[in-house]
N, C-alpha and C positions, 0 to 999 in steps of 0.2 A: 468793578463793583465797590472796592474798596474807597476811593478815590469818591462816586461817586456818592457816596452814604457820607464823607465829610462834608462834601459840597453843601449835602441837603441837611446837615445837622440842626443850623438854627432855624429852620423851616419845620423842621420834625418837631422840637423842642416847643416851638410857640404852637404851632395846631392839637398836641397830645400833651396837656398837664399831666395828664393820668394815666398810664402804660394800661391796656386792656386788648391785646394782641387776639382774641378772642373772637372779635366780631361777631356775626348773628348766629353761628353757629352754638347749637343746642348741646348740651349734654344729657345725657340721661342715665339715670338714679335704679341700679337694678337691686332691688328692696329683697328679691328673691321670698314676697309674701309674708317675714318675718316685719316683727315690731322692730324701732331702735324707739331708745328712751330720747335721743337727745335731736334734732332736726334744727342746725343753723343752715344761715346762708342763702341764698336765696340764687334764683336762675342757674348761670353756668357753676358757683359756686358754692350750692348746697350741698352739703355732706349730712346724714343722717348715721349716727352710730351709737352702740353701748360703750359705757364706762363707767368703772366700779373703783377706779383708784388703787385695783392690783393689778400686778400684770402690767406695769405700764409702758413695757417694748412692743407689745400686741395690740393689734388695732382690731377691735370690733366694728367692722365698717360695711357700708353699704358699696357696693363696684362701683364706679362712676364712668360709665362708658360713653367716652366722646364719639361720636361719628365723623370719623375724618378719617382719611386712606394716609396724612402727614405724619413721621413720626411729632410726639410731643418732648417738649420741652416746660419745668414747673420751674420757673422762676417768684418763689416767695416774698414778699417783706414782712420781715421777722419783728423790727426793732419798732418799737415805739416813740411816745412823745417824749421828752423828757421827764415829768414830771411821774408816768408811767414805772410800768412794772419790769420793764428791760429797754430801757435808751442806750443801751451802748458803748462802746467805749468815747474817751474824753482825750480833747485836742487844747491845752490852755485853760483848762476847766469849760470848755464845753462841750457838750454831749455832741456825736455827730455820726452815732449809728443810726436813723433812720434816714439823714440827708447821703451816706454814703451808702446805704443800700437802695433809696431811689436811684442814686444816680446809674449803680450797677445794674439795678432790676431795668432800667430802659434801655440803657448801653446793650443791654445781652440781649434784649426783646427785639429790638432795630436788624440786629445783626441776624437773629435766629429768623423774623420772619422771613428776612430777606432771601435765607436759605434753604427756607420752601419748609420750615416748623410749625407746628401749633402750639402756638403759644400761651399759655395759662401764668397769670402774674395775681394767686391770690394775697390775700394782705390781711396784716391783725386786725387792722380796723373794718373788715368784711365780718371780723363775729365779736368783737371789741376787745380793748385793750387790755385783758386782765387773764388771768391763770386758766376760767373757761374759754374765754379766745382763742387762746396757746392750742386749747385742747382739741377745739374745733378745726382751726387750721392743722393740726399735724394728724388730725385722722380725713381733712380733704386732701391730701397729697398721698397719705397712703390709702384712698379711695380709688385716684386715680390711677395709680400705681398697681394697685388691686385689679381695674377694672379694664387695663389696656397693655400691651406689649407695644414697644420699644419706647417707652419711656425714661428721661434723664433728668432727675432735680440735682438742680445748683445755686445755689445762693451764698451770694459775691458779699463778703463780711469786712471789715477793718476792724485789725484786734489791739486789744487794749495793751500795755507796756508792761506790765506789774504780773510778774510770774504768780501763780499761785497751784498747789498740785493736780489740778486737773487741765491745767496750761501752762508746765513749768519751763519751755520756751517759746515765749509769744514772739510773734511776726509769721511771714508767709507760712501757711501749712495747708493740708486739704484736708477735714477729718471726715472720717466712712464710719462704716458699721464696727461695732462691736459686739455684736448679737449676733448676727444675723452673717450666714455668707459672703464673703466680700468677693466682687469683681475687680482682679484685682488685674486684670487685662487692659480694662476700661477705668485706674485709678494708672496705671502704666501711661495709657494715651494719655491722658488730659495732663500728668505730669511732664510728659517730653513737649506737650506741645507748647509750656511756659517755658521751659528752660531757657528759650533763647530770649525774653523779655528779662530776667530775673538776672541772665548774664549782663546785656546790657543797662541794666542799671543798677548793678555793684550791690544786689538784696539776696540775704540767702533764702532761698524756698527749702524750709523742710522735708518738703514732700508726704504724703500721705501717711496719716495714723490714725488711730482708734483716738476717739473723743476720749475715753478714760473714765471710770465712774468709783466712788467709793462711797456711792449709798445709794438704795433702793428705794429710797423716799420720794415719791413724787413731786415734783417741783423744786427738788435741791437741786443746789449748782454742783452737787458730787456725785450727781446721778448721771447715768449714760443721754445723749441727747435724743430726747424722746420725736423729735422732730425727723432724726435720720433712721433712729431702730423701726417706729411704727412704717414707715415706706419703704424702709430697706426690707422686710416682713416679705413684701412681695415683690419686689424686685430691688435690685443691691446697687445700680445706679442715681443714687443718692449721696451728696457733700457738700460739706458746708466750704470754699474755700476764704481764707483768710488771707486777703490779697499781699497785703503786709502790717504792722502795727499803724494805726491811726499818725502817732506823732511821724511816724517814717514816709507816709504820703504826703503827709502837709511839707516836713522838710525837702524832698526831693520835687514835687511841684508846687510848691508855692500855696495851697490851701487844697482844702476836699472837692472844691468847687471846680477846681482846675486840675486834681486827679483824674478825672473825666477823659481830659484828651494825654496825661500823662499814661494811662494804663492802657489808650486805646488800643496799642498792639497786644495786649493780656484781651482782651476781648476778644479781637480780632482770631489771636490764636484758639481761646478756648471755644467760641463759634464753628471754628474747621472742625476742630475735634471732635468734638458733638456731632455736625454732621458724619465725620467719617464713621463714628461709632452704628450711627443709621445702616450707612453702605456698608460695612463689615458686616452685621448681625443682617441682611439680606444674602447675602453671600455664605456664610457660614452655615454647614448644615445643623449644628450642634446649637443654633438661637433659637 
């Protein structure tokens, strides 16, 4: 399979600009009768919720139940345009968080459909680029999260160089909940399963921590990340991971563009995991 998904890579590449792993399958919006103030997004990715600007680990949201017997997989794009409200971290002085979270968001898509996921790849620019965007996308992931069992969002990040208290060692890490219960069985797998990628290429992975917050301000960069707490609410399978510092991809493969086939075993691996996460929590009577 493996093998076979390299073959068809520039084939995948040229037919799909835009990762929508989705297909004609419907979602549906269980409102439970009540009002929400806010209704973005439209077809599979409408989220309808309240927000008042307190509270902002809690998601006032509407379920979003997909019909599918597959588990799900929420692969996000977080980062925006440059000129935007969060591009990213910086490669030579250019921005290159949204072209390496494309490339992640498809990499993880290809692999996850192929091992029988539903796959949902929503994006800022589904509710737009600016602070209510943020807000609409981190209450559809914890819609659906809300609205479905065995669900696992991931979103494959490249971190910026430049220590600062809320990331005071940047490079590989996985950040989880800090609110909210952590699975830390399911933050266990997903980190044995890079280890052998991070060995062979001489990068230390942190391994998993709490984002970190020292303000309750909404929209500050010292506040908890509202993206993991509001999904982790209802299920704890939620992380952002930071594959390693932006400048540390470009030097070990030769640019972000060509990170692609440099991580592809970090794909590879965290794909399995994923699955296996599925087949355990079927087996286990305690899921």
């Amino acid at each position: 399979m493996r093998a076979l998904l390299r073959q068809l890579w520039p084939v995948l590449f040229i037919a799909w600009p835009e990762v929508s792993m989705a297909g004609e399958q419907q979602g549906q919006t269980n409102t439970a009768d009540r009002h929400y103030a806010f209704d973005e997004g439209d077809g599979l990715y409408r989220v309808q919720f309240n927000y008042t600007g307190e509270h902002w680990t809690h998601a006032d949201v509407a379920a979003i139940v997909i019909d599918t017997d597959k588990p799900i997989a929420v692969l996000p794009m977080q980062y925006t345009e440059p000129t935007a409200m969060q591009p990213g971290a910086r490669v030579d002085g250019k921005y290159i968080g949204k072209n390496w979270n494309t490339i992640t968001q498809r990499a993880m898509a290809i692999r996850l459909e192929a091992l029988g996921f539903f796959v949902l790849t929503p994006t800022i620019t589904h509710y737009g680029e600016d602070l209510a965007g943020f807000q609409a996308l981190e209450h559809f992931i914890a819609g659906i999260h809300k609205g479905n069992d065995h669900v696992q969002t991931i979103l494959l990040t490249a971190d910026a160089d430049t220590p600062n208290p809320q990331n005071p060692v940047p490079g590989a890490q996985m950040l989880v909940t800090g609110v909210h219960k952590r699975n830390e069985a399911w933050e266990q797998l997903l980190q044995r399963s890079m280890s052998g990628f991070y060995a062979s290429v001489k990068l230390n992975n942190i391994g998993a921590r709490v984002r970190g917050g020292l303000s309750y301000e909404e929209g500050s960069s010292a506040a908890w990340h509202p993206l993991i707490e509001r999904a982790a609410e209802y299920g704890a399978e939620v992380a952002i991971i930071e594959v390693a510092r932006a400048v540390d991809i470009v030097a070990k493969a030769g640019s972000i563009e060509q990170g692609e086939q440099w991580a592809a075993p970090l794909f590879d691996a965290l794909a399995d995991a994923m699955l296996a996460e599925t087949q355990k929590s079927k087996t286990d009577p305690r899921q």
